[in-house]
C-alpha positions as CSV (number, residue, x, y, z in Angstrom):
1,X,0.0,0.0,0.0
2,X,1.5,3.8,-0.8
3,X,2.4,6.0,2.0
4,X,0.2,9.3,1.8
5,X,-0.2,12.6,4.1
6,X,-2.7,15.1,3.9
7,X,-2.4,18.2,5.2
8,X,-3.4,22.1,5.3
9,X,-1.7,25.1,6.1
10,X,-3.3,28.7,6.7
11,X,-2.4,32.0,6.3
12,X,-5.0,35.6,6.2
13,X,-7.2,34.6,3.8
14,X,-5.3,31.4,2.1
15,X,-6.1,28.3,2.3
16,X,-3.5,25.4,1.1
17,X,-3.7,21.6,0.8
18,X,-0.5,19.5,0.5
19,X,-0.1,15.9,-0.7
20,X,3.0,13.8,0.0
21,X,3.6,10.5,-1.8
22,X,6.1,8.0,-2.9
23,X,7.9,9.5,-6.0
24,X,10.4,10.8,-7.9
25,X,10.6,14.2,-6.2
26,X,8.7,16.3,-8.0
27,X,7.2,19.5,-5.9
28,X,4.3,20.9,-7.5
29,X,2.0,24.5,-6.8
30,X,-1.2,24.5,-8.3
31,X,-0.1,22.5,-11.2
32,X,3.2,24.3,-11.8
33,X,6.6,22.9,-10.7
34,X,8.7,24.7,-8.1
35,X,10.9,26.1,-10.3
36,X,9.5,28.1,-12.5
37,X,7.1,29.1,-9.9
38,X,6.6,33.3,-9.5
39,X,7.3,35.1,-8.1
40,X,11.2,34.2,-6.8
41,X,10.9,35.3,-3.2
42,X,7.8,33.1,-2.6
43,X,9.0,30.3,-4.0
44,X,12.4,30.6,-1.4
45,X,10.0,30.9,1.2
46,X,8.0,27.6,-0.2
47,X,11.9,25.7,-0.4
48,X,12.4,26.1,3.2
49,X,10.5,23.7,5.1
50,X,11.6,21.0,2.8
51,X,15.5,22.5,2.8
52,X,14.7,22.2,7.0
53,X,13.9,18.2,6.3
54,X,16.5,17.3,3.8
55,X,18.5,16.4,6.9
56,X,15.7,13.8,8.5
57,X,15.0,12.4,4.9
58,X,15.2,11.6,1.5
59,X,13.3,14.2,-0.9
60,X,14.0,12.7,-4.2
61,X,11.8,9.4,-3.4
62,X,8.4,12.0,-2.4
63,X,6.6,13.6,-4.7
64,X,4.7,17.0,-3.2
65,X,1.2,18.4,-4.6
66,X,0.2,21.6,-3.5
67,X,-3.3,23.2,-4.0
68,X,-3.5,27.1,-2.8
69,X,-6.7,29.4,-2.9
70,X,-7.5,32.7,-1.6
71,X,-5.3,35.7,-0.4
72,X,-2.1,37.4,-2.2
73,X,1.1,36.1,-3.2
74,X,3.4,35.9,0.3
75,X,0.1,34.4,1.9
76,X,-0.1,31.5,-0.5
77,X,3.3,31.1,0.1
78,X,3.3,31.3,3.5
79,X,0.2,29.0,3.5
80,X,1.7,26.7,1.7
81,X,4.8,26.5,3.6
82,X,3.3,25.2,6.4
83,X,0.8,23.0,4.7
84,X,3.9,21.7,3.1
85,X,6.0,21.1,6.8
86,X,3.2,19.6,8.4
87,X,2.4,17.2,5.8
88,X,6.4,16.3,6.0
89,X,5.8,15.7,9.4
90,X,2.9,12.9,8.8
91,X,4.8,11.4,6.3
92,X,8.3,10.9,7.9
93,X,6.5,10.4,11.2
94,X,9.6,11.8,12.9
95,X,9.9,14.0,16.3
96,X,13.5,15.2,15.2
97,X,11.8,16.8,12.0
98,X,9.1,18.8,13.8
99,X,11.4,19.6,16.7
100,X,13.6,21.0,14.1
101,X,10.7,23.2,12.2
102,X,9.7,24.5,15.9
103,X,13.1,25.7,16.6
104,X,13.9,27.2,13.0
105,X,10.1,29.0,13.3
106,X,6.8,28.0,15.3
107,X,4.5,29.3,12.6
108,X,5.5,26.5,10.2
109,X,3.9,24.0,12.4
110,X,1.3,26.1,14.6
111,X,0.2,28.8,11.7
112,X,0.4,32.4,12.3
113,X,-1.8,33.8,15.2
114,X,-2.2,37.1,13.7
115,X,-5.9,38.2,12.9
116,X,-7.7,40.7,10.7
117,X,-9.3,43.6,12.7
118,X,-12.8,43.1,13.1
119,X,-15.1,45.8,10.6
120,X,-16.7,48.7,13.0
121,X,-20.9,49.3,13.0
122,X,-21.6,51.8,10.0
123,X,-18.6,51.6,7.9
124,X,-18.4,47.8,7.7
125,X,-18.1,47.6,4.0
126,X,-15.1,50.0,4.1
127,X,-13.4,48.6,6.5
128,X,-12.6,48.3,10.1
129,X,-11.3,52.4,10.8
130,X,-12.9,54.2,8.0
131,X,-14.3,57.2,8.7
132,X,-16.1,60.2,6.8
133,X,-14.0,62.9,5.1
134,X,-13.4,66.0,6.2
135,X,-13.7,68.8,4.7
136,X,-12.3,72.2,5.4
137,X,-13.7,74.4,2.5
């Protein structure tokens, strides 16, 4: 039977799923491969957790299938960063690995605690501290 892990990652307002399977080491983001994946600074920031468990085990025998939705660019990647180290984590079944993510940084593993500010009475659809104009002449 094939090893699998599922898991999700969150970010704002992005959602992303991960897959891990046997393979040939192929990393995929909504369809496109890692490396010609845009922009260059998310796709760094996508590399790391799987740079982090290069050490704990071997990359070129798991393929990785990521599905993000929602949000802008550093969320996605951010979202599926984590979605990415936590399904690592299922798969290799190892406590070194997800010691080493929560030493390197928490939010791989426990997502980022940081919330939206909630939208005031009366100027909900403009946002949480809109106000009216003032005018001086």
């Amino acid at each position: 039977m094939e090893k699998i892990a599922h898991s999700s990652g969150k970010r704002k307002r992005c959602i992303a799923r991960a897959t891990v399977t046997e393979g040939k080491g192929v990393v995929r983001v909504n369809s496109v491969p890692i490396d010609v994946y845009q922009p260059p600074i998310a796709r760094e920031k996508i590399r790391v957790p799987m740079l982090l468990a290069s050490e704990f085990m071997d990359l070129a025998k798991v393929d990785i299938n990521a599905n993000v939705t929602g949000g802008g660019v550093m969320g996605q990647s951010d979202a599926v960063a984590s979605a990415i180290a936590r399904a690592l984590v299922d798969y290799s079944e190892s406590d070194e690995l997800l010691a080493r993510y929560h030493q390197y940084e928490r939010t791989l593993i426990a997502g980022d605690h940081r919330l939206t500010e909630t939208h005031k009475p009366s100027q909900s659809s403009k946002g949480p501290r809109h106000r009216r104009q003032k005018s001086y002449r």
